[in-house]
N, C-alpha and C positions, 0 to 999 in steps of 0.2 A: 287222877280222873275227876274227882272232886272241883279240883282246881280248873281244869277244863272247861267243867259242865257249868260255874262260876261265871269264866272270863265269857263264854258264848251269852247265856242271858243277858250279862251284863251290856256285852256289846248289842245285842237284840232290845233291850228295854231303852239305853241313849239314840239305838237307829228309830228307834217308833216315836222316841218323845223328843227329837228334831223331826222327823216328818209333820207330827201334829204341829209344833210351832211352826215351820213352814206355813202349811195350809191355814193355822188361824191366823198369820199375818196376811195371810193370803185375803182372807173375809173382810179383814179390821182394817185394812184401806192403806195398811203400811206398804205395802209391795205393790196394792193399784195390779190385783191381777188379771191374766189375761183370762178373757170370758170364754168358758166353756171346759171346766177342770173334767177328770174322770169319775168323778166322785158325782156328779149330779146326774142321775135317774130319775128317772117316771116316780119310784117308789119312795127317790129321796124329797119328791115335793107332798103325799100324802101327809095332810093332817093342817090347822090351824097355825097362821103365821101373823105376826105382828107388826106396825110399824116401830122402827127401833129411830132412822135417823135417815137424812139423804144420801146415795150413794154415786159417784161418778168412775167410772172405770173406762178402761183401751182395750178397744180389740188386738193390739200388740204392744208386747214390751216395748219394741221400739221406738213408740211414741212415748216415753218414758222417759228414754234417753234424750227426746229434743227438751232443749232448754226451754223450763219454764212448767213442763206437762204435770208435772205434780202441785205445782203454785197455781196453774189454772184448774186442774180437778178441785185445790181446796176450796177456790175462790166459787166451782162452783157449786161445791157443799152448802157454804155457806150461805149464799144467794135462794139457792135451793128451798132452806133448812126455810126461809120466811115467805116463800110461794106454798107451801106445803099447808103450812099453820095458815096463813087466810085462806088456802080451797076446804079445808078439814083434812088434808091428804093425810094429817101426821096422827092420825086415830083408825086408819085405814086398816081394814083385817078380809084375809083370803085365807077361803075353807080348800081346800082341793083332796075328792072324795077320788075312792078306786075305781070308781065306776067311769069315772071321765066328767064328773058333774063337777062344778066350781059355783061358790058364791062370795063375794066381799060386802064388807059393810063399811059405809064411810055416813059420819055424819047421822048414824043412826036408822041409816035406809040400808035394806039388804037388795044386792044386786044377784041374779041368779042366774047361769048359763053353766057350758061347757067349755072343757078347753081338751086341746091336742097337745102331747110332747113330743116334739120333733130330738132322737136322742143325738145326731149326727151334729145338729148345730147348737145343742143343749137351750132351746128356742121353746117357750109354752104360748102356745095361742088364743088365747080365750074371747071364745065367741058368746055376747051378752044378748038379751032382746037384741028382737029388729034389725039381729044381724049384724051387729056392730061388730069390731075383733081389735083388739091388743095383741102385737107380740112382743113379751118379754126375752130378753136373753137373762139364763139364769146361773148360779152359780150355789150349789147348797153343800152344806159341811155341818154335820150333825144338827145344830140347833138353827145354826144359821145362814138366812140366804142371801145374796144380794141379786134382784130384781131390776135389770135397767133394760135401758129403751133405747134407741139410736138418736143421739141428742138433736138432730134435725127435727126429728119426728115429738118430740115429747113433749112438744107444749097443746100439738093435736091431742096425744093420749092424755094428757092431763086432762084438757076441757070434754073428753068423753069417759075417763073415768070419774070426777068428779061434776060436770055438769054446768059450772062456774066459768064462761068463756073470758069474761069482762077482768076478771079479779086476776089470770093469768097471763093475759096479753100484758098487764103494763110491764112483767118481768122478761117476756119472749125477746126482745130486741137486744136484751143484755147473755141471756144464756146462749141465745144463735149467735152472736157476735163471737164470743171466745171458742163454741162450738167450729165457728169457721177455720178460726187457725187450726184446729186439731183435728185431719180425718182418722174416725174410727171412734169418736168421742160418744160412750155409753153415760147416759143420766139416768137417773131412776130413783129407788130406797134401798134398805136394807131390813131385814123381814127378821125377825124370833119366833120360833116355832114355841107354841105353848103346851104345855105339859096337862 
């Protein structure tokens, strides 16, 4: 019986610690997965998150499988990673309270609004002054999130979350370009929740 109660654990503790590695490749850009896991709740975005690095991800696998789709998400990490650091994006920090209230700080300025989570398309909305709105599509797993945008769309979210039009346009021409070949292409960062 011993023996029994033994091999069940055993098999119970390798099925939990392959899920986890799963899902953390999932986050860490190895598998480039698809947006909108079951794991992300309303409740898994409460609390202070971080900028960690750029993120690019697909609304499906299948764009995965076209040749190429992993060498253009890196290329546009990469790219990414130096449009970030001249807006200040890459010191970028979002508060999200239970009440529905949000605020980020970039650059030393705090921005303050609300946001909606839509849980059907794991979609947060955040409505800033004067009525402005970002929607993120999100992705969280314990500590961390990844935060993207619809890469058509992100060089607008950029210049209205950071404010910076001029410093963003000279890289739009290059991220819409590889954005073209690939429908479904999510840009965005990736967020660390702080302790």
């Amino acid at each position: 019986m011993k023996k029994l109660i033994c091999i069940i654990a055993l098999f119970c503790a390798v099925t939990v610690q392959t899920n986890a590695q799963d899902w953390k490749s999932i986050l860490s850009g190895v598998a480039k997965a698809v947006v909108g896991d079951k794991a992300t709740t309303q409740s898994s975005l409460i609390g202070t998150w971080s900028y960690v690095g750029p993120d690019c991800q697909f609304e499906s696998d299948n764009i995965l499988t076209q040749a190429g789709g992993e060498v253009a998400a890196s290329k546009v990490e990469e790219k990414m990673k130096s449009v970030y650091k001249k807006v200040g994006l890459n010191t970028i920090q979002y508060t999200f309270n239970e009440d529905s209230t949000c605020s980020y700080i970039i650059k030393g300025k705090t921005i303050n609004g609300t946001y909606t989570f839509d849980p059907e398309a794991k979609t947060v909305t955040i409505k800033g002054r004067l009525g402005m709105r970002t929607t993120a599509h999100i992705v969280t797993l314990g500590n961390n999130m990844s935060f993207v945008f619809n890469a058509d769309k992100i060089m607008s979210v950029l210049k209205t979350i950071t404010g910076a039009a001029s410093k963003v346009n000279s890289t739009a021409s290059t991220i819409n370009s590889i954005a073209k070949q690939f429908d479904g292409m999510m840009v965005g960062f990736e967020l660390e929740k702080q302790q």
